[in-house]
Phi, psi and omega in degrees: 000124176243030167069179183352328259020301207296337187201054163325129194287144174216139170242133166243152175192161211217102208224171166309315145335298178251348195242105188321156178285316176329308166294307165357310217264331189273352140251065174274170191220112165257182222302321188287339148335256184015268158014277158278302186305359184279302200327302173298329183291346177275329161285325161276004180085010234242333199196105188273001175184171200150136202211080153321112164265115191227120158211199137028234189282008162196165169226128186222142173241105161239160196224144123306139203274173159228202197307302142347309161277012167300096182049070214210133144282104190299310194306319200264016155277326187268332161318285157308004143275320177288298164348262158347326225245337156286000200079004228229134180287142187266319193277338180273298177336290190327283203319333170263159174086198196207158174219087180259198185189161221018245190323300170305344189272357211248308170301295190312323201294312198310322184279315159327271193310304210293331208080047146248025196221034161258180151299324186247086191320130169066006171324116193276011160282334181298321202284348169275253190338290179322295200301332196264003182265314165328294191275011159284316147330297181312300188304299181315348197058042159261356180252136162222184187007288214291312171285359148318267169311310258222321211257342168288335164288319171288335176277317199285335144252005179275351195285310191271011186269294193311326177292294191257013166225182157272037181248029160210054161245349181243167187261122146224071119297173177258341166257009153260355165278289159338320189271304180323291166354299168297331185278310191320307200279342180203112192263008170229097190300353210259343174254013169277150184284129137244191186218102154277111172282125197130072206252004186294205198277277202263036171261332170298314191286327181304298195308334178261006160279318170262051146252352158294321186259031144114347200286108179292300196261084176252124179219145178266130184245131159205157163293329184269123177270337166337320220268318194275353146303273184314339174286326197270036162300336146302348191139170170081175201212108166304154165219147175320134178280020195273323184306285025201317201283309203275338169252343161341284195305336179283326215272117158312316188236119175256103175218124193257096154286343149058018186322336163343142190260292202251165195292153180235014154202115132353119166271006187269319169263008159292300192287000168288290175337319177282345196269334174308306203282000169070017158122343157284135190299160150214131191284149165238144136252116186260124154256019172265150169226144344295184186322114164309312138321103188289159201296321179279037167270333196276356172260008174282156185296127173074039174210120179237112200258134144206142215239165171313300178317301196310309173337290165323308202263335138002263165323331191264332150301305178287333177286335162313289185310308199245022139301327205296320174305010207284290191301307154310338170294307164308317183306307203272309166347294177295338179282326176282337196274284173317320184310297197308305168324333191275305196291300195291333182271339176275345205272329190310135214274356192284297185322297187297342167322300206290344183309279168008293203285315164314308199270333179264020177269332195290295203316300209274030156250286176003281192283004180275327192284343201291314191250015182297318207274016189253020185239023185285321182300330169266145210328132171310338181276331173290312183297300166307348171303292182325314206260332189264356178277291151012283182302286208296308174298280147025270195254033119318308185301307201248032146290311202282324185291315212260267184320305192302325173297313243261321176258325163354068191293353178252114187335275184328318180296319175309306186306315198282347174275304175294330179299286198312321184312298214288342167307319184284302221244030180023033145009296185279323156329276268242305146352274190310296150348000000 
């Protein structure tokens, strides 16, 4: 089922998958792209509604055709506006990426939202991106009725795939393994110390899963102490890195990020720390490669070493694990997916008429029946007057209403009319009922 006819939904899109990154990056969109490109493309007629996802690993358009594309390939019209609007040879556009349309377009955004269409399977950013391309869209007015609904629909489900499955529940990052680790070993991060050696991306990505999770005593050690200011903008204390040795003995967790070619603890400064700290452990997380952490620290007493490797396999579990989660995910997709066809497939102006006419035929058998017996005195032919004078105001009533869909020439405006009937006059309500 691909909904309405009269305006069908369409997606062009461009991933990590089919699309080299160079081209990737030249057609990302930030949000004032985004923008402009909703506008022009709304200016040439092209698109009656329209909501751009631009990150990372992909850029997707999605649309309502508009007036301009009336018996038209829509897809490779709006494909060669994107083309054209980057600078981009239209035939290099083509040859990459994917192009579905009604159902199918409706399905990948869902599998998008859900986190089955990443890099990283079930990844909890898209479902943040996705919400922020929506509402980027709303301001700008590239979204009504339809894509209104569809992007609400898409959050609501990436919310409950997260919710009623496993497939974002175990980390497999290396700095999410880590943080996991850390929670395992200490299950209330907040009054424990840690020591980031480190100010690069993952020693950045570590420090902010634990501020997420609660963590208070945080120091950064860098050669640039510049660089270890700025990661503590949020909480936490640079420290010179000439300290390195001397606060070790303060630290519950030591995670170590790194560039270093050789290790930058020591095991003689591991085991001084440890002889400071009187018999309490202390954890390394080495996340460097190579290794920050000399390797015989991990044979010290009350010293628990895990390496990248250990990390690694960690990970390669939970991704195993949040295979399994595939099929329930999919399974509540389809269930989101048919509800939004069904809503979307009623908006086609035939249905909601005849819906229309059903519901003020129901009002008005009702209330006739309602009042038959305070009409027994009169003649049966009179009550049938009565009951075809009714009928005829009836579809008095719903001439005007009826024409206004029915002749609506701008496609969206129709769907948007039509959405408002069945909303005023509760259809779908009535439907379910």
């Amino acid at each position: 089922m691909s909904g309405p006819a009269e305006s069908p939904l369409l997606l062009v899109g461009w991933d990590f998958r089919q699309t080299p990154v160079e081209l990737r990056e030249r057609l990302a969109f930030t949000p004032e792209r985004v923008r402009e490109a909703l506008a022009a493309m709304k200016q040439e007629g092209l698109l009656a509604e329209g909501v751009i996802v631009s990150t990372c690993n992909r850029s997707e358009v999605y649309g309502l055709g508009g007036p301009a594309l009336e018996g038209q390939d829509a897809i490779a019209a709006v494909t060669d506006f994107i083309a054209r609007f980057h600078g981009l040879p239209t035939p290099e556009v083509e040859a990459t990426g994917y192009r579905h349309s009604g159902a199918d377009a409706v399905r990948h955004l869902l599998r998008v939202s859900a986190g089955l269409e990443s890099l990283a399977l079930g990844e909890d950013q898209i479902l943040g991106q996705v919400r922020e391309a929506f509402r980027i869209a709303s301001s700008a007015g590239g979204t009504k009725s339809v894509l209104h609904r569809l992007f609400q629909k898409a959050v609501e489900t990436g919310k409950r795939v997260r919710s009623e499955t496993g497939l974002s529940s175990r980390p497999i990052s290396i700095p999410g393994v880590a943080i996991e680790l850390a929670q395992k070993i200490y299950e209330d991060l907040s009054p424990r110390h840690f020591l980031i050696l480190g100010a690069g991306e993952t020693s950045g990505i570590f420090y902010d899963l634990l501020v997420a999770r609660g963590a208070k005593n945080i120091e950064v050690v860098n050669r640039t102490l510049e660089k270890a200011e700025a990661l503590c903008s949020r909480g936490g204390r640079a420290v010179p890195w000439e300290q390195l040795e001397s606060r070790l003995a303060k630290a519950d967790i030591v995670v170590s990020a790194t560039s270093s070619t050789a290790p930058v603890i020591t095991r003689e400064a591991a085991k001084a720390a440890l002889h400071q700290r009187r018999g309490q452990p202390l954890f390394f997380l080495d996340l460097g490669i190579p290794r920050n952490v000399d390797p015989r620290v991990g044979d010290l007493d009350n010293a628990f070493l895990y390496a990248v490797d250990d990390l690694q396999e960690i990970a390669e579990r939970n991704r195993q694990e949040r295979q399994k989660e595939i099929g329930p995910a999919l399974a509540i997709l389809e269930e989101e997916l048919e509800e939004f066809l069904a809503w979307f497939g009623a908006l086609a102006v035939v249905p909601t008429i005849t819906s229309l006419r059903q519901r003020f035929e129901a009002v008005r058998e009702a209330e006739f029946d309602k009042e038959i017996e305070k009409m027994a005195h009169l003649p049966e032919g009179d009550r049938e007057k009565i009951r075809r004078i009714a009928a005829s105001m009836v579809r008095s009533l719903l001439k005007g209403p009826t024409e206004a869909l029915k002749d609506e020439p701008d496609a969206a405006r129709r769907l948007d009319r039509a959405e408002a009937a069945r909303h005023l006059f509760g259809l779908d309500r009535v439907k379910k009922d």
